[in-house]
C-alpha positions as CSV (number, residue, x, y, z in Angstrom):
1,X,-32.3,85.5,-133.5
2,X,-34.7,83.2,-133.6
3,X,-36.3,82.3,-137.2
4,X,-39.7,80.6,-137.3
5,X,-40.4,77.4,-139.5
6,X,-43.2,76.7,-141.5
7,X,-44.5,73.4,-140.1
8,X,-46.4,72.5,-143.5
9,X,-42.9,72.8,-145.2
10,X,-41.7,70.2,-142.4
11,X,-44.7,68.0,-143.1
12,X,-43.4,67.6,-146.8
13,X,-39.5,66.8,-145.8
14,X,-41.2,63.9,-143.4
15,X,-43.8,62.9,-146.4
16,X,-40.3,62.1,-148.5
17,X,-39.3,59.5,-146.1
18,X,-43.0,57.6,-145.8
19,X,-42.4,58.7,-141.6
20,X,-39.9,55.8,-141.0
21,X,-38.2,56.2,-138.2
22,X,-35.1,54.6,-139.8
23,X,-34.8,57.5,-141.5
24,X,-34.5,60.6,-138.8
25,X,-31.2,61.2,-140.0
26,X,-31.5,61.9,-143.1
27,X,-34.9,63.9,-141.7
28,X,-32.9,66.0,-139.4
29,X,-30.5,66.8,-142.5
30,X,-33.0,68.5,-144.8
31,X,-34.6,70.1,-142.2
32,X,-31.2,71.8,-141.2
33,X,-30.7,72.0,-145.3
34,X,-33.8,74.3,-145.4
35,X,-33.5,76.3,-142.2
36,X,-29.6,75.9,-141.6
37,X,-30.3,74.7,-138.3
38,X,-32.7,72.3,-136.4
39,X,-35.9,74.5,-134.9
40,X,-36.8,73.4,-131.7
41,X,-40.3,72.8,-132.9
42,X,-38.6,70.3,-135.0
43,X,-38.9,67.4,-132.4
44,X,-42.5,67.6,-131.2
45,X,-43.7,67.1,-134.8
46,X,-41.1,64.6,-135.4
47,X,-41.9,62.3,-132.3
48,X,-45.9,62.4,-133.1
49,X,-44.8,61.7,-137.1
50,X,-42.3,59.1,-136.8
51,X,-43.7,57.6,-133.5
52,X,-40.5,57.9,-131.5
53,X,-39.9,60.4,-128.2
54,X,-38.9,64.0,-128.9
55,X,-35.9,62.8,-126.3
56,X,-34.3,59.9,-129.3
57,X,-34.5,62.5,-131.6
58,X,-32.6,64.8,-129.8
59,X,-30.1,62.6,-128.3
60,X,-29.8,62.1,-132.5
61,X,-29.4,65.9,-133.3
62,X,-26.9,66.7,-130.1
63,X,-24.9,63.1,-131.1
64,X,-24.2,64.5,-134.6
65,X,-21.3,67.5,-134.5
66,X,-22.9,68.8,-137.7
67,X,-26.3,69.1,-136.7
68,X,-27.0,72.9,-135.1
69,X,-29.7,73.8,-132.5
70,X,-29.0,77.2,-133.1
71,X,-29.8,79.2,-136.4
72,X,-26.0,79.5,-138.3
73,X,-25.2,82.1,-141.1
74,X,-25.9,82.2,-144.9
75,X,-22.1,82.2,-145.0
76,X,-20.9,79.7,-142.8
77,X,-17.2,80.1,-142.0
78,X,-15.2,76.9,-141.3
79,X,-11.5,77.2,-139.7
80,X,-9.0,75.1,-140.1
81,X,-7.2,74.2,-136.6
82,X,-5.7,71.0,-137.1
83,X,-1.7,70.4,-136.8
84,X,-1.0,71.8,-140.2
85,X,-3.0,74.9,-140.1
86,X,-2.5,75.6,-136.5
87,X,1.1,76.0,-137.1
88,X,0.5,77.7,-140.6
89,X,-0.8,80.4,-137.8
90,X,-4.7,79.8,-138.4
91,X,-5.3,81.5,-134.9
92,X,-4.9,84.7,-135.9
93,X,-7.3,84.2,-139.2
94,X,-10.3,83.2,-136.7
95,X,-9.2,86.4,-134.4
96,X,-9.2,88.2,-137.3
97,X,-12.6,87.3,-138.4
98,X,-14.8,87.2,-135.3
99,X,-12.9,90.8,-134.3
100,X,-15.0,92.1,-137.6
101,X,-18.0,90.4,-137.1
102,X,-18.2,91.1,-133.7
103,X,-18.1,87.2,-132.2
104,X,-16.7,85.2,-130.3
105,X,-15.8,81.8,-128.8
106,X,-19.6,81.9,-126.9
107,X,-20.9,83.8,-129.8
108,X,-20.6,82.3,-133.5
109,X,-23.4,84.1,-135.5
110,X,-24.1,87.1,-136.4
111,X,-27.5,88.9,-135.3
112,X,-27.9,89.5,-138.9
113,X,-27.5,85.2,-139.4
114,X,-25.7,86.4,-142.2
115,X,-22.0,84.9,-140.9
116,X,-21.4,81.8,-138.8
117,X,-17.7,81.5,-137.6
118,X,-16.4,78.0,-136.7
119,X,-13.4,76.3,-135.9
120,X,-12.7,72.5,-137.3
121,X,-10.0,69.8,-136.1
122,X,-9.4,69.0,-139.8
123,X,-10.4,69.8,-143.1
124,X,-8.3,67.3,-145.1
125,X,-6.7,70.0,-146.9
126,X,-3.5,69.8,-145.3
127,X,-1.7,70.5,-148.3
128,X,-3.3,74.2,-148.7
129,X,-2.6,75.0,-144.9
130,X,-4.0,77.2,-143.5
131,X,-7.0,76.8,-145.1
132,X,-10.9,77.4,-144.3
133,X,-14.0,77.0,-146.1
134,X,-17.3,78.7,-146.5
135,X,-20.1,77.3,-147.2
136,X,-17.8,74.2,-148.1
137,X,-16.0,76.1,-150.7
138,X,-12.2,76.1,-150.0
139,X,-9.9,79.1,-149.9
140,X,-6.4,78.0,-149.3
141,X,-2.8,79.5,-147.9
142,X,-5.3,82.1,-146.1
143,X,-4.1,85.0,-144.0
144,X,-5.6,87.5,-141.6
145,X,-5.5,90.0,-144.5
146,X,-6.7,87.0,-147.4
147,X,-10.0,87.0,-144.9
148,X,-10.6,90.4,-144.3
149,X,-10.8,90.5,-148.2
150,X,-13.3,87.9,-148.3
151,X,-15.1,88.9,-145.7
152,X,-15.4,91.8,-147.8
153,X,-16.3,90.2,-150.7
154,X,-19.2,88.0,-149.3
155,X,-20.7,91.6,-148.0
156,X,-20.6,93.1,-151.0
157,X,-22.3,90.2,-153.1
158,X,-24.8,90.4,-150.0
159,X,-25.1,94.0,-150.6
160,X,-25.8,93.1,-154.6
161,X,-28.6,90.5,-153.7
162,X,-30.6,92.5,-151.7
């Protein structure tokens, strides 16, 4: 699953900064904007460009909850499990979902890194419970059948891209 990154392309996200260190953040966040994930051969070339040790820019990445180590879907999923949803019955929508994409708790990506299924605490959104998003676009007052449409949907514009 495994993608491999085009260190030149990395080269030009740290050129935008001028290789402050101030500004691995906002570093780390393009590079996951252009690969959806942080590459492990992110941090050598990040220490040697910024000057700091491939360990602070990790302890960075793993600090962040939306920074990803691992490579996520074109379509990531987000699931609503906070009060409001949970009771709305958003369990059965994330069963729903992972039993047709073949994931799990342990496993959230498809091999295909076309779908990335996670679960949130809160969306804000209580108001459209239950709710979840993909690719931060909200669908509200979802149900197990509601995302088996989708799903559906999302592979068939897939199917008309390629």
């Amino acid at each position: 699953m495994e993608t491999s990154i085009d260190l030149k392309v990395m080269d030009g996200i740290i050129d935008r900064y001028e290789t402050k260190s101030s500004a691995v953040i906002a570093i780390l966040q393009a590079i996951q904007e252009k690969w959806r994930y942080i590459p492990r051969e992110a941090f050598p070339k990040l220490a040697s460009r910024l000057g700091l040790s491939e360990a602070q820019i990790y302890s960075v990445a793993t600090f962040y909850d939306n920074f990803s180590l691992e490579p996520k879907g074109k379509y990531v999923i987000k699931i609503c499990d906070g009060t409001a949803c949970h009771v709305r019955k958003s369990i059965p929508i994330l069963e729903r979902l992972r039993g047709e994409l073949g994931l799990s708790r342990i496993k959230v990506t498809t091999d295909d890194l076309l779908f990335t299924v996670e679960t949130v605490s809160c969306l804000g959104a209580c108001g459209l419970a239950p709710v979840l998003t993909v690719n931060e676009k909200a669908h509200p007052a979802m149900t197990p059948d509601k995302a088996s449409i989708l799903l559906a949907k999302l592979r068939e514009e897939e199917h008309n891209v390629a």
